[in-house]
ZADO-1210 file (C-alpha; in nm, 4 decimals, padded with zeros to 6 digits):
<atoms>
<atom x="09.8870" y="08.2285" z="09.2304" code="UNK" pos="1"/>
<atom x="09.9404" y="08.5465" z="09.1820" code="UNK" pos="2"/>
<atom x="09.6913" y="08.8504" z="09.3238" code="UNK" pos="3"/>
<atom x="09.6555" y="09.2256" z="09.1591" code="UNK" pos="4"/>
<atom x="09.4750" y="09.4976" z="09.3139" code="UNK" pos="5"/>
<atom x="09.2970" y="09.7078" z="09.0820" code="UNK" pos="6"/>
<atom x="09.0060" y="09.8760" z="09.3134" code="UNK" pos="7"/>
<atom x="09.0635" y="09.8676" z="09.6712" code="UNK" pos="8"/>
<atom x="08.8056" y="10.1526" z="09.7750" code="UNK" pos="9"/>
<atom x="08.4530" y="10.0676" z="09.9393" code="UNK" pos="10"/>
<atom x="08.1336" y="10.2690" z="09.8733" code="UNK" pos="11"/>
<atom x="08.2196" y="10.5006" z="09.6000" code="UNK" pos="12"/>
<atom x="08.5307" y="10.5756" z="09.3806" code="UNK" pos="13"/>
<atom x="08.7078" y="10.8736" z="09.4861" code="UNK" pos="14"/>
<atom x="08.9950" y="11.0980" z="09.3317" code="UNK" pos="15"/>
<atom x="09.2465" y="11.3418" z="09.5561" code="UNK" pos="16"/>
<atom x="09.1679" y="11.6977" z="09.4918" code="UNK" pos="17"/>
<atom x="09.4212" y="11.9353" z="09.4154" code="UNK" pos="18"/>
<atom x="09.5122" y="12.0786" z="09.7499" code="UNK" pos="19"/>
<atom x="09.6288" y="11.6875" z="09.8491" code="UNK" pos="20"/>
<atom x="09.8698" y="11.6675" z="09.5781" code="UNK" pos="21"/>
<atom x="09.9909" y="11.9885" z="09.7110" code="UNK" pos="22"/>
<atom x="10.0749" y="11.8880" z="10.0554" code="UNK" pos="23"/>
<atom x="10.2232" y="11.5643" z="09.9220" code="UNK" pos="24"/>
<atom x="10.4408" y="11.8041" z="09.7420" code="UNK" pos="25"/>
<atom x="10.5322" y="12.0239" z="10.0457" code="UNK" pos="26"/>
<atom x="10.5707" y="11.7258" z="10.2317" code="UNK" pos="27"/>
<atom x="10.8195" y="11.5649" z="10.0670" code="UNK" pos="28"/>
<atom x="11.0069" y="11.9462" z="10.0064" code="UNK" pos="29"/>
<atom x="11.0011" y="11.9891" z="10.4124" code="UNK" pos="30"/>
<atom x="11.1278" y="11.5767" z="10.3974" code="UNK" pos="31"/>
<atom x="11.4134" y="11.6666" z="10.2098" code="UNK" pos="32"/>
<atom x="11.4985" y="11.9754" z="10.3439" code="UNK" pos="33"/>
<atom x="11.6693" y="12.1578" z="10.0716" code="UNK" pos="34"/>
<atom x="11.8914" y="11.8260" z="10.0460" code="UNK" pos="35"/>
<atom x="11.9586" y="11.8083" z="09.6009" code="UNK" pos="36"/>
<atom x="11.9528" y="11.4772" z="09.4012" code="UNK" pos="37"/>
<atom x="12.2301" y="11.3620" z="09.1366" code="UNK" pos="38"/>
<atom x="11.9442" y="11.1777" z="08.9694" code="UNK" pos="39"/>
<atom x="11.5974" y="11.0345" z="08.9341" code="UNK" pos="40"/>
<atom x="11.7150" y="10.7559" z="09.0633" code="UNK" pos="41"/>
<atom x="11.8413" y="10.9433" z="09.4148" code="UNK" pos="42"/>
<atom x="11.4690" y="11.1224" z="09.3980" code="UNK" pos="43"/>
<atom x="11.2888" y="10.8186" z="09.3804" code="UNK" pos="44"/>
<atom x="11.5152" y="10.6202" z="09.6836" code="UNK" pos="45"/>
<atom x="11.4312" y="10.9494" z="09.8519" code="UNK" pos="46"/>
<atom x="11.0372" y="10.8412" z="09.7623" code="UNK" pos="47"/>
<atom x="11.0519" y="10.4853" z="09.8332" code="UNK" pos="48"/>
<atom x="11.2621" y="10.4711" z="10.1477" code="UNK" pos="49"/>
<atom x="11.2286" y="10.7881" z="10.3382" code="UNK" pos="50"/>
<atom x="10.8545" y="10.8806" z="10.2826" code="UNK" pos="51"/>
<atom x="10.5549" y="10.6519" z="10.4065" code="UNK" pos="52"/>
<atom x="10.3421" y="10.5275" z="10.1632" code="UNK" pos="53"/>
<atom x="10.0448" y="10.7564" z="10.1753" code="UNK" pos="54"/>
<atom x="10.3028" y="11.0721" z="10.2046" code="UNK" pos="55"/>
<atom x="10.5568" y="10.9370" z="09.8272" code="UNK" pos="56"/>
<atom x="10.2013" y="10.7576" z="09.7149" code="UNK" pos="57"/>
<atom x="09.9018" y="10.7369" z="09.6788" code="UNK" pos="58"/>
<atom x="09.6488" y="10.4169" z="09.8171" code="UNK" pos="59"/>
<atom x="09.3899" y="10.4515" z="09.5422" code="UNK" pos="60"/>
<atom x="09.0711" y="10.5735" z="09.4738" code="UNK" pos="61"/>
<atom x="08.8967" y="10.2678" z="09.2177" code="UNK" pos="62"/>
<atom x="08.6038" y="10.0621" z="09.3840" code="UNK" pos="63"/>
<atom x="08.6466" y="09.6449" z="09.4738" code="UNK" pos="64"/>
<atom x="08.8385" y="09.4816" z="09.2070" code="UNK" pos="65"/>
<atom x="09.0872" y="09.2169" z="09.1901" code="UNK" pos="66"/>
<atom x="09.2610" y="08.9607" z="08.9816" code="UNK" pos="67"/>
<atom x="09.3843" y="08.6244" z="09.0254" code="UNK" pos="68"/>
<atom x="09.6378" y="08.4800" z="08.7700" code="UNK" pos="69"/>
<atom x="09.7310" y="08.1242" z="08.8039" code="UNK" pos="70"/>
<atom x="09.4352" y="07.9719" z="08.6180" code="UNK" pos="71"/>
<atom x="09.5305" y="07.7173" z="08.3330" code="UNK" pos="72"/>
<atom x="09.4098" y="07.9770" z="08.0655" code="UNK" pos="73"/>
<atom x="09.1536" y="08.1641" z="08.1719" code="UNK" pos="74"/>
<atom x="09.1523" y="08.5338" z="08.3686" code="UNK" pos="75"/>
<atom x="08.9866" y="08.5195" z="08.7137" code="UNK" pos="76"/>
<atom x="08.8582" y="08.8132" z="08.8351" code="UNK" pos="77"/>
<atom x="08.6842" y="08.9275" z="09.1956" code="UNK" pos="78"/>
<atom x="08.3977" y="09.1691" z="09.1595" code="UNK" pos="79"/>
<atom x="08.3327" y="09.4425" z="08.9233" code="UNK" pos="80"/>
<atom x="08.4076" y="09.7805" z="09.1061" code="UNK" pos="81"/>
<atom x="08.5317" y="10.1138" z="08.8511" code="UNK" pos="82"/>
<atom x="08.9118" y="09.9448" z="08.9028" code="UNK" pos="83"/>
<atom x="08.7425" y="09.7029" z="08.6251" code="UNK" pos="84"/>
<atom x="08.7946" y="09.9316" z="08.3569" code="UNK" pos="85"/>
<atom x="09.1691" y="09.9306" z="08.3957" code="UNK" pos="86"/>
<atom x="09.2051" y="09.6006" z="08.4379" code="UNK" pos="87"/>
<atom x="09.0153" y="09.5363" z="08.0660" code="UNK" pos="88"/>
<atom x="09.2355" y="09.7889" z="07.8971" code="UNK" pos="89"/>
<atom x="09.5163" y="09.5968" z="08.0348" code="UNK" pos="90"/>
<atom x="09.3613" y="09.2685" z="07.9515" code="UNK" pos="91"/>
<atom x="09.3435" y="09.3448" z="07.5947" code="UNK" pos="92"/>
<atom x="09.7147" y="09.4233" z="07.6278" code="UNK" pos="93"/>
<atom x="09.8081" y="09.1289" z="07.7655" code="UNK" pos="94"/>
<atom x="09.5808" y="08.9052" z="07.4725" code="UNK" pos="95"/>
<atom x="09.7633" y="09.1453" z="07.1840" code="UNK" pos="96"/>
<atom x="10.1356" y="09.0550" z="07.3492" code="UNK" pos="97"/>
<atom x="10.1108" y="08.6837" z="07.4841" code="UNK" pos="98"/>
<atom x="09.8127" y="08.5296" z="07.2774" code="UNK" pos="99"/>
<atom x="09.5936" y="08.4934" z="07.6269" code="UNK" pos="100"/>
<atom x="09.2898" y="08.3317" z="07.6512" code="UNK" pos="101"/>
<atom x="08.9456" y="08.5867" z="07.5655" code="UNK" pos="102"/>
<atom x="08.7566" y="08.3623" z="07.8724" code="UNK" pos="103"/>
<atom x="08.6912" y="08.5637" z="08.2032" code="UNK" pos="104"/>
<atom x="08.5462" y="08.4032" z="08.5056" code="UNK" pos="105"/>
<atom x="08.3903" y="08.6513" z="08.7410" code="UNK" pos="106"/>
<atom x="08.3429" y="08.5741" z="09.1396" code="UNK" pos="107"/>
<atom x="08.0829" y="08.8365" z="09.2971" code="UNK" pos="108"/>
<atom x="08.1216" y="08.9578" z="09.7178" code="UNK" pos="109"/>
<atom x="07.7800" y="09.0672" z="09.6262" code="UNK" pos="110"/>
<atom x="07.5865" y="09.2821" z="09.3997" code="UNK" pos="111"/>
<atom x="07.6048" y="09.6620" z="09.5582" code="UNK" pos="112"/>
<atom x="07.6684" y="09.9177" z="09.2898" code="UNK" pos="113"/>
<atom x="08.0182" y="09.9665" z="09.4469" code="UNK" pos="114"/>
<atom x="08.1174" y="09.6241" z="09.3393" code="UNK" pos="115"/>
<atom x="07.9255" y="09.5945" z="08.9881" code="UNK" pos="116"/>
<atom x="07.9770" y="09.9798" z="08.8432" code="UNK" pos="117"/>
<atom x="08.2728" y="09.8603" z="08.6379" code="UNK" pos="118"/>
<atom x="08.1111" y="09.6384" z="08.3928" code="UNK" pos="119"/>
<atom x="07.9571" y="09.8957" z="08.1246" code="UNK" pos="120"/>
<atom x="08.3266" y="10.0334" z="08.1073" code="UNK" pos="121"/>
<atom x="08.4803" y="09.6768" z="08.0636" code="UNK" pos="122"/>
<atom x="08.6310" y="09.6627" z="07.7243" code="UNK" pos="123"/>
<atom x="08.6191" y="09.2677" z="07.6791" code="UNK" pos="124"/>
<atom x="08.2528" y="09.2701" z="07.7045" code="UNK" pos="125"/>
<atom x="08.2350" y="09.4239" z="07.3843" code="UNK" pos="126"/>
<atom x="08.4435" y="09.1741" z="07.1817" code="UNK" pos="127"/>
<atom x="08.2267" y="08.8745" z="06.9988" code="UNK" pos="128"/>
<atom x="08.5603" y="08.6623" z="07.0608" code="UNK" pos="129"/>
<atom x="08.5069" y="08.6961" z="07.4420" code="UNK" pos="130"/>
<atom x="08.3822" y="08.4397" z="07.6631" code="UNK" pos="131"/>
<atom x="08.2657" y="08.6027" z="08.0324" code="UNK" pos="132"/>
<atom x="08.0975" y="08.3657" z="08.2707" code="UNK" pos="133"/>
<atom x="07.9662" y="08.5211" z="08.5941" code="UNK" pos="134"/>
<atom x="08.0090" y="08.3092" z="08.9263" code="UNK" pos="135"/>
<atom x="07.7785" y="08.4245" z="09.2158" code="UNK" pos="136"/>
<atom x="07.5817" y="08.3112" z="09.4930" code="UNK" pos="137"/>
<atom x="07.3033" y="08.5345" z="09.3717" code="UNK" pos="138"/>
<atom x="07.0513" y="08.3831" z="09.1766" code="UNK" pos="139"/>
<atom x="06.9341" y="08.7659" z="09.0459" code="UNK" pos="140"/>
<atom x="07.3207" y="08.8514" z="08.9304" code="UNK" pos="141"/>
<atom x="07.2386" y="08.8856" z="08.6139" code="UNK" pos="142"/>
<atom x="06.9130" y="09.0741" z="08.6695" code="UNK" pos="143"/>
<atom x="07.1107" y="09.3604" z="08.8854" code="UNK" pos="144"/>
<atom x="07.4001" y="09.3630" z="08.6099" code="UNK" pos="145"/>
<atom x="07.1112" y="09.4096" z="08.3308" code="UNK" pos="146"/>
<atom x="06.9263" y="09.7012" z="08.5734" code="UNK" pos="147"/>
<atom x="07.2376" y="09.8812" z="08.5650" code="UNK" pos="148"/>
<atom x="07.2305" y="09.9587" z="08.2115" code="UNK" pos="149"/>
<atom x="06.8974" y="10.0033" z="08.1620" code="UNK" pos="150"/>
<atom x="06.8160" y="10.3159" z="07.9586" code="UNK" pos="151"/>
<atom x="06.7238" y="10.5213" z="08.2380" code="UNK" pos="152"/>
<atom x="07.0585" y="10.4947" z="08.4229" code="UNK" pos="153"/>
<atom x="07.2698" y="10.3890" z="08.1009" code="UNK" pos="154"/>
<atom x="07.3420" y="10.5045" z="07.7195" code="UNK" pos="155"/>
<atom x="07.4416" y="10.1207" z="07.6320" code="UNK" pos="156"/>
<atom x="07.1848" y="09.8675" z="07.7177" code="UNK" pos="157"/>
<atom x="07.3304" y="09.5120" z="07.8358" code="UNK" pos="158"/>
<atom x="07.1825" y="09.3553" z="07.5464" code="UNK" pos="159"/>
<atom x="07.4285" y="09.5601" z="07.3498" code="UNK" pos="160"/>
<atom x="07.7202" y="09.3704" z="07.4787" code="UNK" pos="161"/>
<atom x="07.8933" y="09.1511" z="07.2348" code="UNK" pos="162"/>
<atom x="08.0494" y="08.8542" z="07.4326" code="UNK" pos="163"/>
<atom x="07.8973" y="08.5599" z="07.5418" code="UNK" pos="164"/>
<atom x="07.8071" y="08.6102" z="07.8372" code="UNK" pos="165"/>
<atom x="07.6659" y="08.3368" z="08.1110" code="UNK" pos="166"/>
<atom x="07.5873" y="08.3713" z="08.4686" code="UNK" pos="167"/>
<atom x="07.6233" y="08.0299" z="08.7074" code="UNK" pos="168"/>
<atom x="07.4940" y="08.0196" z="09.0556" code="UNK" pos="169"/>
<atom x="07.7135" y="07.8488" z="09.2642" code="UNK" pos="170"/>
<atom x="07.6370" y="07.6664" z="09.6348" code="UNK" pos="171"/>
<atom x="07.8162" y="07.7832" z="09.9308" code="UNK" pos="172"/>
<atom x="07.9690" y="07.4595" z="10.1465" code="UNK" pos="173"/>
<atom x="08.0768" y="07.2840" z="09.8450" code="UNK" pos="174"/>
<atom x="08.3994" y="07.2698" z="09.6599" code="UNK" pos="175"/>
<atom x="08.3477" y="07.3709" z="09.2462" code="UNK" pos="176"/>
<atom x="08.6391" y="07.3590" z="09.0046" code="UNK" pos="177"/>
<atom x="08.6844" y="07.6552" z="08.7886" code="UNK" pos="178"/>
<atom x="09.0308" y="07.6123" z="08.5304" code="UNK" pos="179"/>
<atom x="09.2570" y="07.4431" z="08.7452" code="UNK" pos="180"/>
<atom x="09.1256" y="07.6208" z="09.1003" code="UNK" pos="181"/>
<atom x="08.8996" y="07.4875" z="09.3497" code="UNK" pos="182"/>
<atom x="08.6864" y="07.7483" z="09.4509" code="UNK" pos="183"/>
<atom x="08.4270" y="07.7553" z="09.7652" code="UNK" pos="184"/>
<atom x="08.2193" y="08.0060" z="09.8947" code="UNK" pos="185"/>
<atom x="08.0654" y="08.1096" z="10.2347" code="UNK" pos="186"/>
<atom x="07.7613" y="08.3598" z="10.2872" code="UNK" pos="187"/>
<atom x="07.8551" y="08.7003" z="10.5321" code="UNK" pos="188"/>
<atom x="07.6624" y="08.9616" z="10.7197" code="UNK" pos="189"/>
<atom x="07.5788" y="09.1579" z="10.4620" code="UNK" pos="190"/>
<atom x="07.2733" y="09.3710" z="10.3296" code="UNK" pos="191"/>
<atom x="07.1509" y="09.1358" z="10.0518" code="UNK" pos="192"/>
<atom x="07.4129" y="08.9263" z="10.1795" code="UNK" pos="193"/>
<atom x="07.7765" y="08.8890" z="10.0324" code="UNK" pos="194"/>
<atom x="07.9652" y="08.5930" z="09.9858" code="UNK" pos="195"/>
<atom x="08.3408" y="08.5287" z="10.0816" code="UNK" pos="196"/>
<atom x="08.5316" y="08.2944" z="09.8525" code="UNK" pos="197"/>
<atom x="08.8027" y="08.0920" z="09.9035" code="UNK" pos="198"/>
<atom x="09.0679" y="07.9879" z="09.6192" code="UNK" pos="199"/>
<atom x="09.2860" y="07.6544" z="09.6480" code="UNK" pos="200"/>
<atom x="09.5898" y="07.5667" z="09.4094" code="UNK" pos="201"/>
<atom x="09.9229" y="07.3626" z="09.4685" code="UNK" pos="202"/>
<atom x="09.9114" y="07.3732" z="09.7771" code="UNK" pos="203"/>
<atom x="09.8553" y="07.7250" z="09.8809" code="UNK" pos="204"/>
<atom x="09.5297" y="07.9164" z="09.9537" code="UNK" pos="205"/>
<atom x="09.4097" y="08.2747" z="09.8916" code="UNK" pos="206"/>
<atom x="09.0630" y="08.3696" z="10.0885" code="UNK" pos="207"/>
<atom x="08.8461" y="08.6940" z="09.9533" code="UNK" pos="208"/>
<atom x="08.6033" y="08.8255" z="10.2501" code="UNK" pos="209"/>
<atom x="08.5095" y="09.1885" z="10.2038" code="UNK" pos="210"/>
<atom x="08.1727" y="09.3521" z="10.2283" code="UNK" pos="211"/>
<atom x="08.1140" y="09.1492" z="10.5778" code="UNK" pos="212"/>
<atom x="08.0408" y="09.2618" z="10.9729" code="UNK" pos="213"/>
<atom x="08.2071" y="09.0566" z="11.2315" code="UNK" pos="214"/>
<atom x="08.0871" y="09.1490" z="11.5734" code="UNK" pos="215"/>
<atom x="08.2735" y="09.0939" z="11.9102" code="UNK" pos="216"/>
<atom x="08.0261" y="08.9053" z="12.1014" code="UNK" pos="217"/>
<atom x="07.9062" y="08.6773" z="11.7654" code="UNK" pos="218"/>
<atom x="08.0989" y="08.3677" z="11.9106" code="UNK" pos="219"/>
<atom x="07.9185" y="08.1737" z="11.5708" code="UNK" pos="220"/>
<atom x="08.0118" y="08.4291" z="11.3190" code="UNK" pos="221"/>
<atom x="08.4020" y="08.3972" z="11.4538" code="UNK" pos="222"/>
<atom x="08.4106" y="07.9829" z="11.4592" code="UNK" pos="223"/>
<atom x="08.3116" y="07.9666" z="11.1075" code="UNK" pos="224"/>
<atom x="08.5272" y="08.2076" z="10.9832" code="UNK" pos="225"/>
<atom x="08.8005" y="08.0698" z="11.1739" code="UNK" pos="226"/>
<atom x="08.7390" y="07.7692" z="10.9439" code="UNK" pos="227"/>
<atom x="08.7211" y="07.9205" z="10.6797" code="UNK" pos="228"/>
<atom x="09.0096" y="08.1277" z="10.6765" code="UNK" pos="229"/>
<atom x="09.2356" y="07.8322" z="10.8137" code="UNK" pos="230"/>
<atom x="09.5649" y="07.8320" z="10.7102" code="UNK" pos="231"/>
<atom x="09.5281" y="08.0515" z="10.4475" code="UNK" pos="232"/>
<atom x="09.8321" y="08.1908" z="10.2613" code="UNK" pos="233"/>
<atom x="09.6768" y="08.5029" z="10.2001" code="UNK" pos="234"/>
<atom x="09.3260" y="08.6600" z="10.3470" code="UNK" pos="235"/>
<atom x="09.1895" y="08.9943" z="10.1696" code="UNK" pos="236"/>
<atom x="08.9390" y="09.1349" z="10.4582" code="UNK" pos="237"/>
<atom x="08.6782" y="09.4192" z="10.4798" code="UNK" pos="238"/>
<atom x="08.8332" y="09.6623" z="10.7221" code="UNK" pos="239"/>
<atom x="08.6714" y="09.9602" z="10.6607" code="UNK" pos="240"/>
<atom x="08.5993" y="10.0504" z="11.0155" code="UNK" pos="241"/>
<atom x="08.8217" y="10.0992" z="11.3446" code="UNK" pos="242"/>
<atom x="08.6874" y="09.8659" z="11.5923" code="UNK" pos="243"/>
<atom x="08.5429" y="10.1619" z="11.8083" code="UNK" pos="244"/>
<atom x="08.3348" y="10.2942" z="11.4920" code="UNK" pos="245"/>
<atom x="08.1871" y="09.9273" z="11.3903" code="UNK" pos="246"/>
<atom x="08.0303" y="09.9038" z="11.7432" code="UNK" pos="247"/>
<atom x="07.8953" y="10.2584" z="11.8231" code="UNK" pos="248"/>
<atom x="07.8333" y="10.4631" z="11.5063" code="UNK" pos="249"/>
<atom x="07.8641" y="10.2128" z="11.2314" code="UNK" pos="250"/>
<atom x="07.7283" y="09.9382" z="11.3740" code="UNK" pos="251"/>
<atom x="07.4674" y="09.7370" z="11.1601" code="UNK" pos="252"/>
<atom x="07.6554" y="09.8956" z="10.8708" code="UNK" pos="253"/>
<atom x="07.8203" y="09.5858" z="10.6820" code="UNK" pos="254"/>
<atom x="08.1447" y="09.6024" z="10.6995" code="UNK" pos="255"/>
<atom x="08.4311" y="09.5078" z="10.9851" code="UNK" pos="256"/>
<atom x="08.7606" y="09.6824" z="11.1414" code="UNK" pos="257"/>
<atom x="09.0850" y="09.6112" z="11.1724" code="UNK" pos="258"/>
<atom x="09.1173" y="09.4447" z="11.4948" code="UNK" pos="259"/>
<atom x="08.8294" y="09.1678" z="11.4266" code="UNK" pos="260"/>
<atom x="08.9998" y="09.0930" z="11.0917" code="UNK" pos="261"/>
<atom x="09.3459" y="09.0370" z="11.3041" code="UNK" pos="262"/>
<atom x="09.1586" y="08.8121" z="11.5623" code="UNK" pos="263"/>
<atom x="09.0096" y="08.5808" z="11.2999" code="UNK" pos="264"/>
<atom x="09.3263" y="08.5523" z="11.0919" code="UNK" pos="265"/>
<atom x="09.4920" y="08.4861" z="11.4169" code="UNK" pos="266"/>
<atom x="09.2178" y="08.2271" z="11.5484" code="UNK" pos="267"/>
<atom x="09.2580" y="08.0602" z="11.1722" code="UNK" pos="268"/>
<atom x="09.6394" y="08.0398" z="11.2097" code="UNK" pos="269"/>
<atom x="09.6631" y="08.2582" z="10.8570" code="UNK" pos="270"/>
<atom x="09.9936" y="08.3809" z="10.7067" code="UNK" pos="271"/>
<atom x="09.9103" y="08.7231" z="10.5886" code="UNK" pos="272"/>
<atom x="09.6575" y="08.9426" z="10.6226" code="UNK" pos="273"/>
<atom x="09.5466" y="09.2435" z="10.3608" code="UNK" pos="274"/>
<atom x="09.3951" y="09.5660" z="10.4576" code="UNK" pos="275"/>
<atom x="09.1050" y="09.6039" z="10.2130" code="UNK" pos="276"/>
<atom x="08.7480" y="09.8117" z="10.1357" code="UNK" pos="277"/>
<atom x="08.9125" y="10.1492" z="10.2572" code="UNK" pos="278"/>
<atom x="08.6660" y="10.3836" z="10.3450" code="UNK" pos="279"/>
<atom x="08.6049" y="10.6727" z="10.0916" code="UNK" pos="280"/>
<atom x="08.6758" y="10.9471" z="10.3256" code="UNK" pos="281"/>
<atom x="09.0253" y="10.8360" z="10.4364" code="UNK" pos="282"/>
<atom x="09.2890" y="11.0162" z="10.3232" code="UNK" pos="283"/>
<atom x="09.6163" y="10.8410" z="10.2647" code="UNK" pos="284"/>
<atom x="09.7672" y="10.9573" z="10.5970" code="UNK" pos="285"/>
<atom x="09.4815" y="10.8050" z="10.7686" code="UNK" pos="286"/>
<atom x="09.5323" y="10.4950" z="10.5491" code="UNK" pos="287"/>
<atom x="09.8960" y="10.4974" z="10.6827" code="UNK" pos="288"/>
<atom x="09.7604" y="10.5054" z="11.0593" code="UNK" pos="289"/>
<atom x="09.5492" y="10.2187" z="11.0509" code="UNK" pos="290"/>
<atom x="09.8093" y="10.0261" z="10.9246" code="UNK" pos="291"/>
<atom x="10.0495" y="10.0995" z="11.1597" code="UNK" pos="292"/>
<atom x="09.7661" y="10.0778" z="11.4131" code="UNK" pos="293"/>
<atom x="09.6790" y="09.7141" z="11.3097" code="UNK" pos="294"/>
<atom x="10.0474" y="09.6144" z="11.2899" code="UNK" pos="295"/>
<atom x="10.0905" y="09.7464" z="11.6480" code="UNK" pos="296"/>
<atom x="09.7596" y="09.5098" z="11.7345" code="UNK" pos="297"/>
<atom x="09.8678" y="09.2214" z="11.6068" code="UNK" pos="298"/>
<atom x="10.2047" y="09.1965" z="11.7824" code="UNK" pos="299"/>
<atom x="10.0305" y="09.3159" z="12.1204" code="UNK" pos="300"/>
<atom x="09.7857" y="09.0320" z="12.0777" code="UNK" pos="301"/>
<atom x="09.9809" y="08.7389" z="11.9305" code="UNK" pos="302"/>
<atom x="10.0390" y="08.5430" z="12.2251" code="UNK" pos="303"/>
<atom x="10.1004" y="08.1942" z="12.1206" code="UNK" pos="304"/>
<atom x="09.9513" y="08.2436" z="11.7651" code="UNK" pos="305"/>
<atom x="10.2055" y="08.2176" z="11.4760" code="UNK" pos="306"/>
<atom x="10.2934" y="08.5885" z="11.3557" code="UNK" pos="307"/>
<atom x="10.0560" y="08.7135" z="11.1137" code="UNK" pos="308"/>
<atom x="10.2009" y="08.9712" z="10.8780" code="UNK" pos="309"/>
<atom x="10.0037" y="09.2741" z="10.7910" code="UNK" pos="310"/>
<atom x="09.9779" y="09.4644" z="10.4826" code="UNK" pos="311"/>
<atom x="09.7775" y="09.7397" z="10.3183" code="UNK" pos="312"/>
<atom x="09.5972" y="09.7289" z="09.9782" code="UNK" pos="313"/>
<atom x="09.6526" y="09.9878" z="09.7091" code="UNK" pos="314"/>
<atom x="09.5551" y="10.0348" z="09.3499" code="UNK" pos="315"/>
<atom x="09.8293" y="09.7996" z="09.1742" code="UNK" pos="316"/>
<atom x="09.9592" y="09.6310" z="09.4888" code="UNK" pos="317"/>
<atom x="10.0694" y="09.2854" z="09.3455" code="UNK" pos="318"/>
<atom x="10.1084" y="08.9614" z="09.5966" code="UNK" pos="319"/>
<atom x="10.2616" y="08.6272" z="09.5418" code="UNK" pos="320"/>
<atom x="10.0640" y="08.3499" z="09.7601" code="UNK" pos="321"/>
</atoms>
């Protein structure tokens, strides 16, 4: 399986403003210190292996959305954030150059406008050839999707769509086959709660938890996590928080930090954990301290635990599970 990252921002899109791009510029100019390049090619080694990420790039700025490819034909996509829109232009892309399959299955975290915003602005929903079926553990999925584009908030009502759309409800503690993947999923602290899910083929095992508050004392809450992240290849995990703003001023918000997302991939014996659900007033520097904060954790705090390696999400980030 392959994973793509095309929204990895919580709460509400965001865009840099023009004085950021500035002092990325200056950055880099005071980086290279009046050193010249023979070629692009120089520049961009100067980029790539000099700068950090946030100073040569830039995280992101589209809400919760990802793809899975590995299905037998089908496109599997997680949530419905503004990185949606992308993802269908590209879609249509892909159908135009390699003949792919017009069938999208959808897994919903949950149903917050964050993570559903993207589906007036998804291009496939307008083709009759499309086929998009919704999987959530919401039973009113499909009324929230249809509020959404009601005239009041919308120019194009839902009924205007042109695919065939269907919305299944599936059962958390059970395993359901979707095109070639078995797929379970597990309810999380969550206003109107949000659902992890957890995806299972050859072998190897990719586990989608964002939108979800993990608390230090919750000795529950970190057992059955523990099992559910077990062994995973790959976990994708809400860490919107630092640890010391999820229990003071954040608490009772709905989302996690770093630090509980490295003790439960730790407790679960996971291979690789993903930053994910950055908050929308982080700048890319800051983005670049908590991961070097959370990959300073985890080695502190390994002990006899297998090493867990620790990445950061960005808007086109691609991983191989």
């Amino acid at each position: 399986m392959l994973v793509r990252f095309w929204g990895t921002r919580g709460s509400l899109p965001v865009a840099p403003r023009a004085r950021a791009i500035e002092d990325k510029l200056v950055g880099a100019l005071m980086r290279a210190s009046g050193r010249t390049f023979a070629d692009e090619d120089a520049a961009r080694r100067f980029v790539n292996e000099e700068l950090s990420f946030g100073e040569g790039h830039s995280y992101g700025g589209a809400t919760t959305c990802l793809e899975i490819e590995g299905a037998d034909d089908s496109f599997f996509i997680l949530d419905m954030g503004s990185g949606l829109r992308e993802l269908g232009n590209d879609a249509f892309r892909r159908i135009a150059q390699q003949g792919r399959s017009r069938t999208y299955n959808f897994f919903m975290s949950h149903l917050h406008w964050d993570h559903i915003m993207g589906f007036p602005f998804f291009g496939p929903a307008f083709d009759p050839d499309a086929r998009i079926v919704i999987h959530s553990g919401h039973a009113d999925c499909e009324a929230a999707l249809r509020r959404q584009q009601e005239e009041i908030s919308f120019p194009v009502a839902f009924d205007w769509l042109r695919a065939k759309i269907e919305f299944k409800v599936l059962a958390p503690g059970e395993v359901h086959h979707v095109d070639g993947i078995d797929v379970e999923l597990m309810p999380q602290d969550h206003s109107h709660v949000s659902y992890a899910w957890k995806f299972r083929r050859d072998g190897k095992t990719f586990v989608f938890s964002t939108d979800a508050e993990h608390r230090m004392d919750d000795v529950e809450d970190k057992a059955a996590f523990e099992t559910f992240f077990h062994q995973a290849d790959l976990v994708v995990c809400d860490t919107m928080y630092s640890l010391a703003e999820s229990i003071t001023l954040k608490a009772d918000w709905g989302h996690s930090s770093n630090v509980m997302a490295v003790n439960l991939c730790h407790g679960a014996g996971a291979r690789k954990l993903v930053l994910f659900h950055h908050e929308p007033t982080s700048s890319d520097a800051d983005i670049d301290a908590l991961l070097a904060e959370t990959i300073r954790y985890e080695a502190l705090n390994r002990r006899d635990y297998p090493p867990l390696e620790v990445v950061c999400s960005y808007d086109s980030l691609e991983l191989e599970v």
